[in-house]
C-alpha positions as CSV (number, residue, x, y, z in Angstrom):
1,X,110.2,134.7,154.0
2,X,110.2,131.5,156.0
3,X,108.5,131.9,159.3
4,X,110.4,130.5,162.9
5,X,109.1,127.7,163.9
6,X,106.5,127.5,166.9
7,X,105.1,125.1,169.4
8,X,102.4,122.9,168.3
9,X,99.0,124.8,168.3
10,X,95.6,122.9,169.8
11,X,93.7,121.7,167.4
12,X,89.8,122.5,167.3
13,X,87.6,119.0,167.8
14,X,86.5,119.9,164.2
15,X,89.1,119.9,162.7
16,X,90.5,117.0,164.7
17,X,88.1,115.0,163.2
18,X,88.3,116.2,159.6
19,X,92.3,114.9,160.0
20,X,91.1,111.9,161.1
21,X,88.4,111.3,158.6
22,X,91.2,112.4,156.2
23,X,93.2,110.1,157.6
24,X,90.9,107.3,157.2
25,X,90.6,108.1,153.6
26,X,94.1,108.3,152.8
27,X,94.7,104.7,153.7
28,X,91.7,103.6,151.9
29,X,93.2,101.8,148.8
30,X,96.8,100.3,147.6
31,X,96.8,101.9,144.1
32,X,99.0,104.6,143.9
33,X,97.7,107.2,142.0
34,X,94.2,107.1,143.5
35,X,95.9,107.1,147.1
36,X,97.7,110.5,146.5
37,X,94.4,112.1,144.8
38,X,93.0,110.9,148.0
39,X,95.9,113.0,150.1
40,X,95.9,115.8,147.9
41,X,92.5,116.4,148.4
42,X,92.3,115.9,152.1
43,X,94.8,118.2,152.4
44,X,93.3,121.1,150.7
45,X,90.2,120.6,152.4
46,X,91.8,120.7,155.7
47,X,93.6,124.1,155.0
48,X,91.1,126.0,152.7
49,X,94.1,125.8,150.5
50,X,92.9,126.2,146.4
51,X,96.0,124.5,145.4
52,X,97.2,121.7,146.4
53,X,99.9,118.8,145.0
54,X,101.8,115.5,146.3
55,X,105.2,115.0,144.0
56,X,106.5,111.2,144.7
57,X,110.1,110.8,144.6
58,X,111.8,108.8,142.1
59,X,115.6,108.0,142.9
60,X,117.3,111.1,141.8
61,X,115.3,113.2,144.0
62,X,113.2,114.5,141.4
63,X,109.8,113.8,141.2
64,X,108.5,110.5,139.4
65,X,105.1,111.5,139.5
66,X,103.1,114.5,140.4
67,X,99.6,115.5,141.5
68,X,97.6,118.2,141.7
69,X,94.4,119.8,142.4
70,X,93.1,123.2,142.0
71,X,94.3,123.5,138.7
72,X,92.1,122.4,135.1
73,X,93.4,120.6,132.2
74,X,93.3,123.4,129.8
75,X,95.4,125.4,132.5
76,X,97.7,122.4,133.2
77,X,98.6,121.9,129.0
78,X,99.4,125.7,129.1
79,X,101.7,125.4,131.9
80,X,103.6,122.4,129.8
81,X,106.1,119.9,131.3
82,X,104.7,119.6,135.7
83,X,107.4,120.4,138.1
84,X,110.4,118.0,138.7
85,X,111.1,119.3,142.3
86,X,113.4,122.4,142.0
87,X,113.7,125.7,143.8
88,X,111.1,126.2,146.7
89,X,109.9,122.4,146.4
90,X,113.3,120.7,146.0
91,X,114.8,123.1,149.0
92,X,111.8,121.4,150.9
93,X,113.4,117.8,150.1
94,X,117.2,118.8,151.4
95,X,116.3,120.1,154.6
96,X,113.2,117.4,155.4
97,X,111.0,119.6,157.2
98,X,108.3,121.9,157.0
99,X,108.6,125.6,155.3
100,X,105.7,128.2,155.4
101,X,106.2,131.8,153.9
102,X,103.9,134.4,153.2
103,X,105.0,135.0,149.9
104,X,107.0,131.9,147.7
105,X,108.7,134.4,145.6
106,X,110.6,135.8,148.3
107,X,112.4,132.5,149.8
108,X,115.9,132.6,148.7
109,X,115.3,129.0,146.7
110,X,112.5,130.5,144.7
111,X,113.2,130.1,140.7
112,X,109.7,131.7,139.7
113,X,107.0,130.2,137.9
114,X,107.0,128.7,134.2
115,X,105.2,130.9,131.9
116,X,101.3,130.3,131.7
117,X,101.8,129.1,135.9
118,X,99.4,131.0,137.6
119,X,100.9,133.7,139.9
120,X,100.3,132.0,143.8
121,X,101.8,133.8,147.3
122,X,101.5,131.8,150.0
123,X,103.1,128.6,150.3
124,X,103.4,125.8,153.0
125,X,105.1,122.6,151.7
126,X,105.5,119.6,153.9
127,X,108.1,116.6,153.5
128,X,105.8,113.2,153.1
129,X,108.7,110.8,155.0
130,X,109.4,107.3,156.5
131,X,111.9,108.2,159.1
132,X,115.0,109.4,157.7
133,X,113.7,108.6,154.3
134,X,112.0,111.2,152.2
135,X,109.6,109.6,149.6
136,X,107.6,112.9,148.4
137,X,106.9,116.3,149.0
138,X,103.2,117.7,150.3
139,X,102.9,121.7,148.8
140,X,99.6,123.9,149.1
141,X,99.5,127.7,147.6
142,X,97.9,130.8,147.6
143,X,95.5,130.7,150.9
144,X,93.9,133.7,151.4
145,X,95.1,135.3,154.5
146,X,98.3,132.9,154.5
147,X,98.9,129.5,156.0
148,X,98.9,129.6,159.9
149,X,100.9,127.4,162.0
150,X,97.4,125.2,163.0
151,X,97.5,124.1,159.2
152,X,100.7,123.5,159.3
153,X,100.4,121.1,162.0
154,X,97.3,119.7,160.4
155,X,99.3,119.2,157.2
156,X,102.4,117.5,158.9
157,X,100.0,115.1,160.8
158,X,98.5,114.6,157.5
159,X,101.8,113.6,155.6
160,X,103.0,111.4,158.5
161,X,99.9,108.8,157.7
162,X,100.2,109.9,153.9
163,X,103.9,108.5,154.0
164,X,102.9,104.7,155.0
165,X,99.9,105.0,152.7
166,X,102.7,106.5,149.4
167,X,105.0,103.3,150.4
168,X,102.2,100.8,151.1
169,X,101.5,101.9,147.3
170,X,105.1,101.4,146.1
171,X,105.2,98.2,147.9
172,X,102.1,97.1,145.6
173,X,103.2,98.5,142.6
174,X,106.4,96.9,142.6
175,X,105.2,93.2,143.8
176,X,102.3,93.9,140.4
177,X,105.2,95.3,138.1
178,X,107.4,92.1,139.4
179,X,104.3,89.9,138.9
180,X,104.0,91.5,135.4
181,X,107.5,90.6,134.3
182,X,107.0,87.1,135.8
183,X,103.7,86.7,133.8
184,X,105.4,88.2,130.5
185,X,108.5,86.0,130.8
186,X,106.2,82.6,131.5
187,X,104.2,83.6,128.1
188,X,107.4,83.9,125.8
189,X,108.6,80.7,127.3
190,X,105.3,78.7,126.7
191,X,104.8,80.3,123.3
192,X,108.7,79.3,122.4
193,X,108.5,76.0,124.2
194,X,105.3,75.2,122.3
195,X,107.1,74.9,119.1
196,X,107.2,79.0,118.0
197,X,110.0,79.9,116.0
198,X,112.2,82.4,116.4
199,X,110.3,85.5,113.9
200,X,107.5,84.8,116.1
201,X,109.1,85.0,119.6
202,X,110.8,88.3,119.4
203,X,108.5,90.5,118.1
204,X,106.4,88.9,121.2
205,X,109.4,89.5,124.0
206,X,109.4,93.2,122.6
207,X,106.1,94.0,122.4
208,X,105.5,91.9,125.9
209,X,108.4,94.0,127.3
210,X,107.3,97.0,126.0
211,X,103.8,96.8,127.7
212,X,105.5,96.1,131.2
213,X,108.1,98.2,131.2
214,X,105.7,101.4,130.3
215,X,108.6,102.3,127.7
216,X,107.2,103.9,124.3
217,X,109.5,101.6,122.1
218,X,110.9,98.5,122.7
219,X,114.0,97.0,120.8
220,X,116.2,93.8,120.1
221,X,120.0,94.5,119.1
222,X,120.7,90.7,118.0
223,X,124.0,88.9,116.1
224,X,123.9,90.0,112.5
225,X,126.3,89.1,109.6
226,X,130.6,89.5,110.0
227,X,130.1,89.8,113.8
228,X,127.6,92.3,113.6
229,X,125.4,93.7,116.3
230,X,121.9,95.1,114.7
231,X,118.2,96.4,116.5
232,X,116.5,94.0,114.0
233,X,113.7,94.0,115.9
234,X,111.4,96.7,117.4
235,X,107.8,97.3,118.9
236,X,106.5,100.6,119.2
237,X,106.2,104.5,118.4
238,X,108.5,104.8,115.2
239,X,110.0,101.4,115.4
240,X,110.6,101.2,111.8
241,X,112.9,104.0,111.8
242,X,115.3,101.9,114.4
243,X,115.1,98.7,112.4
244,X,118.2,97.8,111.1
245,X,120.4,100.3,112.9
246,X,123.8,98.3,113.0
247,X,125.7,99.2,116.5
248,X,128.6,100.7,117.0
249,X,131.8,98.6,118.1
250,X,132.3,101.0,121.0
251,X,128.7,102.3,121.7
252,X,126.7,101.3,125.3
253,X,124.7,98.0,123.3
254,X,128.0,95.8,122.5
255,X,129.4,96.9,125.6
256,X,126.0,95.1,127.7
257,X,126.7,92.3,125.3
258,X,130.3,92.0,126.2
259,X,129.8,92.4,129.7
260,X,126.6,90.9,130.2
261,X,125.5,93.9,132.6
262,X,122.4,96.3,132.1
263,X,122.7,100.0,132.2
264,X,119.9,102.7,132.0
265,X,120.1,106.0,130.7
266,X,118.5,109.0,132.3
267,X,118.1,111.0,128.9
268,X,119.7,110.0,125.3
269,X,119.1,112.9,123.9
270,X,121.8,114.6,126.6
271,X,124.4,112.1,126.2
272,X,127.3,114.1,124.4
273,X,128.9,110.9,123.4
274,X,125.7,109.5,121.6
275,X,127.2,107.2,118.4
276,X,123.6,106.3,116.9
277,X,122.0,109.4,116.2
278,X,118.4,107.8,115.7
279,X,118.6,107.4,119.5
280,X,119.3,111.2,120.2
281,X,115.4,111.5,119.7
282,X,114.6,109.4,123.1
283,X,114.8,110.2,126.7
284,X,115.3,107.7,129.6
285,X,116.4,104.6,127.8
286,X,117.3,100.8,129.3
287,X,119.5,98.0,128.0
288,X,119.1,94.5,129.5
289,X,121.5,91.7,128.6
290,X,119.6,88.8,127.2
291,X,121.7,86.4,128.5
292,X,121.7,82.5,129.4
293,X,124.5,81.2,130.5
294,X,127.9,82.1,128.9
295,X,125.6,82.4,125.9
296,X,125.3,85.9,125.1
297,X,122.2,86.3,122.6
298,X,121.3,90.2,122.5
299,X,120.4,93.6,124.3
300,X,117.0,94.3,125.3
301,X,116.3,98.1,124.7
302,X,113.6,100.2,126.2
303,X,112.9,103.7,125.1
304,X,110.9,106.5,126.5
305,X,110.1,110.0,125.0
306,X,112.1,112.7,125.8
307,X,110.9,113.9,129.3
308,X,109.1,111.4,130.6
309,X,110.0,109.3,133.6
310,X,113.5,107.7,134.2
311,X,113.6,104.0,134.8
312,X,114.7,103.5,138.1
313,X,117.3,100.7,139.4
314,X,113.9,98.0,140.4
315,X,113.1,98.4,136.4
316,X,116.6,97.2,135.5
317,X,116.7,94.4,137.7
318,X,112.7,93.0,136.7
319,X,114.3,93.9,132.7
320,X,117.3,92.1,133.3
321,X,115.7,89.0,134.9
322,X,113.0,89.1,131.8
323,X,115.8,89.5,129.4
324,X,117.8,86.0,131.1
325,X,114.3,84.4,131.0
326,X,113.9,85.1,127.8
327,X,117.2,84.4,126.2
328,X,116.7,81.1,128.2
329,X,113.7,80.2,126.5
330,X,115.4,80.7,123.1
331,X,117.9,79.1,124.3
332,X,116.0,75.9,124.9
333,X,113.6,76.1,121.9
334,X,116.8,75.8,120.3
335,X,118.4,73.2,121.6
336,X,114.9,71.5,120.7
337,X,115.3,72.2,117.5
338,X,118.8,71.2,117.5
339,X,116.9,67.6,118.5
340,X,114.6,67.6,116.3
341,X,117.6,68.1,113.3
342,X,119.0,65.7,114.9
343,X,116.3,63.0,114.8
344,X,115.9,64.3,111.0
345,X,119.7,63.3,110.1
346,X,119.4,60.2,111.5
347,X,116.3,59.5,109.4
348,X,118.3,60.6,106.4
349,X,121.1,58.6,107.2
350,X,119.1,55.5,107.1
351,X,117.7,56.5,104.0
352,X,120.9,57.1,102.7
353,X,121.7,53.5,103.7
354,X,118.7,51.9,101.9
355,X,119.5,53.8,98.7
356,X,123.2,52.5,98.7
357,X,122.9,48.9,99.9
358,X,120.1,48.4,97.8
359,X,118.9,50.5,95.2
360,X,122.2,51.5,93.7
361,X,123.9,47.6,94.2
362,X,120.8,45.9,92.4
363,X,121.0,49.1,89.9
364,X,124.9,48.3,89.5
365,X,124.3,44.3,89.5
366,X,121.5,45.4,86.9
367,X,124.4,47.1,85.0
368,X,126.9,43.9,84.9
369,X,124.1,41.6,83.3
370,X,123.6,44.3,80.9
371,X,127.1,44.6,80.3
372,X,127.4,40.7,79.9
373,X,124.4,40.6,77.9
374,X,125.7,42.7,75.2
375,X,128.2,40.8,74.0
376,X,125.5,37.9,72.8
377,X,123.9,40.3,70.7
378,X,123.4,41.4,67.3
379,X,124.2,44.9,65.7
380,X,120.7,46.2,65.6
381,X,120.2,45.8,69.6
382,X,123.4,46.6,70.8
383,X,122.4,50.3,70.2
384,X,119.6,50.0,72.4
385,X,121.6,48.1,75.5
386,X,124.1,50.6,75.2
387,X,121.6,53.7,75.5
388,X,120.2,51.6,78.7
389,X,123.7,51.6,80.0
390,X,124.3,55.0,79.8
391,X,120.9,55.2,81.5
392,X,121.8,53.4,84.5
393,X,124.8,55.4,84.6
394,X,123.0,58.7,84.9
395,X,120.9,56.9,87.7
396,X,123.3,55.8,89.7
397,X,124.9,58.9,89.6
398,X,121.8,61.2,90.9
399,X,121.5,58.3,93.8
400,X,125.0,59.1,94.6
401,X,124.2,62.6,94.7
402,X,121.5,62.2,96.6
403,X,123.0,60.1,99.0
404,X,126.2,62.8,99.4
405,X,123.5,65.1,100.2
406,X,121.7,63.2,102.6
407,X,124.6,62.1,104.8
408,X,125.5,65.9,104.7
409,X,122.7,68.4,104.1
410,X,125.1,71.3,105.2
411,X,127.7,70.3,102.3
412,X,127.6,72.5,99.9
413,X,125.7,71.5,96.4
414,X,125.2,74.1,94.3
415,X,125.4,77.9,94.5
416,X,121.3,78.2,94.0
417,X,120.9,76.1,97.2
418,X,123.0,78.9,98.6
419,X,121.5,81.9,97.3
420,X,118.2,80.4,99.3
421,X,120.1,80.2,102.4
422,X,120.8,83.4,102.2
423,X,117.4,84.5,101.4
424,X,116.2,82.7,104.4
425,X,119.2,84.1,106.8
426,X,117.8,87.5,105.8
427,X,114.3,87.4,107.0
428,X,114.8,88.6,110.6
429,X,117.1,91.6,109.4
430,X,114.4,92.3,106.7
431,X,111.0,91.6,108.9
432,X,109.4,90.2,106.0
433,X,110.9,87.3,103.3
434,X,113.0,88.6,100.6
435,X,111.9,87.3,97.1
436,X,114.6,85.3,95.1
437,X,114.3,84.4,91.3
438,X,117.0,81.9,90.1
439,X,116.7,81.9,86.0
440,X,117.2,78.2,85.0
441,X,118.4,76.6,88.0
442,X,120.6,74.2,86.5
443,X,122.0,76.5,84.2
444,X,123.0,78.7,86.9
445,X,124.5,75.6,88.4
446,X,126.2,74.0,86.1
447,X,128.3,77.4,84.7
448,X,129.0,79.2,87.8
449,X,132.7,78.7,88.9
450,X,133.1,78.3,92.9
451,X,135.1,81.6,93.0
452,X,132.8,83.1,91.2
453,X,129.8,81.6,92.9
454,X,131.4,82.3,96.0
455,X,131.5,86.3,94.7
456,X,127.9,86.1,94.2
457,X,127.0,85.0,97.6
458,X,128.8,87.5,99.2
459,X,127.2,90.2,96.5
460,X,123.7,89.1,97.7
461,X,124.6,89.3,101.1
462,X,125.9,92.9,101.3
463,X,122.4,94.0,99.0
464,X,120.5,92.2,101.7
465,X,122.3,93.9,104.6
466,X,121.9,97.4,103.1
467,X,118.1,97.0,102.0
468,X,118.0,96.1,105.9
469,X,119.8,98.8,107.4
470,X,119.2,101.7,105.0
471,X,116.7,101.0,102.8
472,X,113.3,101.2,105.0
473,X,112.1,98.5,102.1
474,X,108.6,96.3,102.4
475,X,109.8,94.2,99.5
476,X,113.6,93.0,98.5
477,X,114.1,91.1,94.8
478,X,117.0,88.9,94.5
479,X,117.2,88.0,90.6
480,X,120.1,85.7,89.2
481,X,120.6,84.9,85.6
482,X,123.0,84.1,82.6
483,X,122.6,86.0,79.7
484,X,124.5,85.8,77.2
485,X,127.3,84.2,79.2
486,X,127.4,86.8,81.3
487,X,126.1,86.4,84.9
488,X,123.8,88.8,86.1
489,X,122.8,89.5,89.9
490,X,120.5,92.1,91.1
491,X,119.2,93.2,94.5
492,X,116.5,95.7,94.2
493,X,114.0,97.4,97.0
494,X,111.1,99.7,97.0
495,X,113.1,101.7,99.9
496,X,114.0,105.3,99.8
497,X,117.0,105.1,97.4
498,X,120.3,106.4,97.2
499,X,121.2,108.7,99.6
500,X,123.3,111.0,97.4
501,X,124.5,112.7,100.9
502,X,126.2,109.0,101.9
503,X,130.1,109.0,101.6
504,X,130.6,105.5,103.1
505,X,130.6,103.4,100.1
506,X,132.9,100.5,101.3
507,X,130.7,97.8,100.8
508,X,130.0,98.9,97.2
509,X,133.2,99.3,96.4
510,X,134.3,95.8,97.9
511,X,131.4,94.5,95.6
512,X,133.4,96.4,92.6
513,X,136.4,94.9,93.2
514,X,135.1,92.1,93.3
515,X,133.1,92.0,89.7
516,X,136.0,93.2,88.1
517,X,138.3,90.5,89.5
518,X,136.1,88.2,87.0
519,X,135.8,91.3,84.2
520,X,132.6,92.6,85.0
521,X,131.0,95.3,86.6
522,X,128.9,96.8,90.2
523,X,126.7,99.5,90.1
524,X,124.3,100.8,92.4
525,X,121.4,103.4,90.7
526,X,117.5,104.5,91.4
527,X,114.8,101.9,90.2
528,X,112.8,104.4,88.6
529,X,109.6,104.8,91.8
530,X,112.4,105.5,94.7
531,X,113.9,102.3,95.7
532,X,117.5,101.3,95.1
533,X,118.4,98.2,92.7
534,X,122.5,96.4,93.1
535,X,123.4,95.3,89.8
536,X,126.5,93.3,89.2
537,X,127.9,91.6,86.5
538,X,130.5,88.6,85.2
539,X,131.1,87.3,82.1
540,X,131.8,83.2,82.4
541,X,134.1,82.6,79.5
542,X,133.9,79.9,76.8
């Protein structure tokens, strides 16, 4: 039962000088936790008291972090997850002053003890406050002979100087965690502006975020194919199991995207709504914007197990100001690049120049005396002039070619330059580069239709996608033949297969449709040692 409260009792000159010893102590130091094992200890010292804890506040009133004395490791991993600041402890945090009972089980706030607590009587808890403002909670337990009002007053003297000393500490961590950020954000910008390319940036701003932010796992939702949003990057506990996880139209990622506004999340694995269920496994989770401009390039997610600390409102600003850094920095390594192509095409163009004005006009001048010559000669040579001329001709025509394709490299020449484009466009999806074989290059070329070359590319493309999302794959084969005048494509991984519990086969069947539009066929089967191969088929005609 709570005791009434009495006038202040004298102090002895002892113990006045323990508090201010304690005291002196207390305010010896900026880091945080050291300062409230300093506090924690001076206050069980003062009162005799063989337990003792300070719980810090965090911004939903529970506690953010917790320590204790009196109390062994072995004891503390029975006890499990440390208190958040209920009951008895969070009763002490709405009314903002002192309680002292005889025996904690009998205040009408009391919720008992977690199994494997120690059983512990007397109580005397003490709100550790800056005016108004309560940061944390002072609690000692189980004196012998109960707490007496002297230790109360020694306790609430105590908690007035531990108060500046806890927000001197917060002051310090956050101007560290903010010089963190600043330090992480400078890195991925010198790396990027150094001449990194993008597969070597973003694993660094995830790892680099990761680190700061404290989070277990750190992930990039980033543009993938047909307007797409997809985590294809991750740092972290379990990361590969995120990789690939496309994002819902309607879930919290594209909306941050779309609105270019973080949001944190005090515990995925409560949300009822949750539309990713790989994220149902984490706790406290954040999602900064990376955004530059009206350029919207991505989410930033940060993930923590379940139960451990929430991110607070200061983490989603320092996130969100690293995210706009960063997307910034991509943003300008790309427009260097963008430079850089652009220096390259005018270089081509000059070459393109030279190889008209002069080497195909002497070529075709070359062509005309040829031509002129022929008609002075006699039977036996004219077979030889004539092969010359059709010579020139093939020349002249390659030139032409390669002139068409250096005035406009992005013009499309062929489907096999294509298939490596999309090869190439997979790698950040993938993590690693998939491995394309092309069977006779020209071949492939030269009988391919564009309707049906543009079936294959989009064939490719979907096997890509789903060895990226589904397949968990260290290696992807893209094979492309003609046999038999029959074209053959195949996509094969050394993934986890078909999952004979999926029911969503739209892509497949779109791929189906498609192969039998030109007569042929789509299947999808095991390879044999647990991977998946895409097999799909058109026969060319005459």
């Amino acid at each position: 039962m709570t005791e009434p409260a009495s006038a202040p009792v004298p102090a002895s000159p002892a113990v006045d000088r323990r508090l201010l010893d304690a005291v002196v102590a207390v305010a010896d130091g900026l880091e945080l936790d050291p300062t409230l094992r300093r506090i924690v200890r001076a206050a069980s010292d003062l009162t005799n008291a063989p337990f003792a804890a300070l719980g810090v506040l965090g911004d939903d009133g529970l506690h953010r972090a917790f320590v204790y004395t009196g109390i062994d490791s072995e004891l503390a991993h029975a006890i499990g997850h440390l208190p958040r600041g209920h009951g008895v402890l969070g009763h002490i945090t709405r009314v903002g002053r002192a309680v002292r009972v005889s025996d904690i089980g009998e205040h009408p706030a009391s919720m008992g003890f977690p199994a494997g607590h120690p059983p512990m009587k007397s109580f005397l808890g003490v709100p550790v406050g800056i005016g108004e403002r309560v940061v944390g909670n002072l609690y000692l337990a189980d004196k012998t002979g109960g707490f007496t009002a002297e230790d109360e007053d020694v306790v609430v003297a105590l908690a007035a100087a531990a108060a500046v000393a806890v927000e001197n500490s917060r002051l310090f961590e956050d101007a560290r965690r903010r010089e963190a950020w600043l330090a992480a954000a400078q890195e991925v910008s010198t790396v990027m502006l150094e001449g990194a390319e993008e597969d070597e940036a973003l694993p660094l701003i995830a790892r680099r975020a990761r680190e700061v932010a404290g989070a277990d796992v750190c992930g990039l939702v980033l543009p993938g194919w047909e307007g797409q949003w997809v985590l294809e990057v991750a740092d972290g506990e379990h990361a590969d199991e995120l990789v690939g996880i496309v994002m819902p139209e309607d879930g919290r990622a594209v909306s941050v995207v779309r609105s270019g506004r973080g949001v944190r999340v005090a515990d995925l694995s409560q949300q009822r709504t949750l539309r990713v269920p790989a994220m149902r496994h984490w706790g406290p989770a954040l999602y900064a914007p990376l955004v530059a401009g009206d350029e919207r390039a991505g989410v930033l997610v940060l993930l923590r197990r379940i139960g451990a600390r929430e991110f607070t409102d200061d983490d989603l600003t320092t996130a969100q100001t690293f995210a706009g850094q960063a997307a910034l920095a991509l943003q300008l390594a790309d427009g260097r690049r963008r430079s850089e192509e652009a220096e390259i095409l005018e270089e081509r163009a000059r070459i393109a120049r030279d190889l008209h004005d002069l080497v195909v006009q002497e070529l075709f001048a070359m062509g005309m005396r040829l031509t002129r010559l022929r008609g002075t000669l006699d039977a036996g040579s004219l077979g030889d002039v004539d092969l010359s001329l059709e010579s020139l001709d093939r020349v002249v025509r390659q030139i032409r070619s390669t002139i068409r394709a250096l005035r406009d490299p992005d013009e499309v020449t062929g489907l096999v330059e294509r298939l490596h484009s999309e090869a190439n466009r997979a790698h950040n999806a993938l993590g690693f580069q998939p491995v394309l074989t092309v069977v006779d290059d020209a071949l492939v070329d030269a009988q391919v239709p564009p309707d049906v070359a543009d079936d294959v590319i989009a064939v490719v493309r979907e096997g890509l996608s789903n060895a990226a999302r589904h397949a968990r794959a260290s290696r992807v084969e893209v094979t492309v033949a003609v046999d038999g005048g029959v074209l053959v494509v195949e996509v094969g991984d050394d993934g986890r297969g078909v999952d004979p519990g999926t029911t969503r086969r739209s892509g497949l069947e779109n791929l189906g449709e498609r192969a039998r539009r030109h007569g042929g066929a789509c299947e999808a089967r095991s390879n044999g040692a647990g991977g998946t191969v895409l097999r799909w088929t058109a026969p060319l005609g005459d």
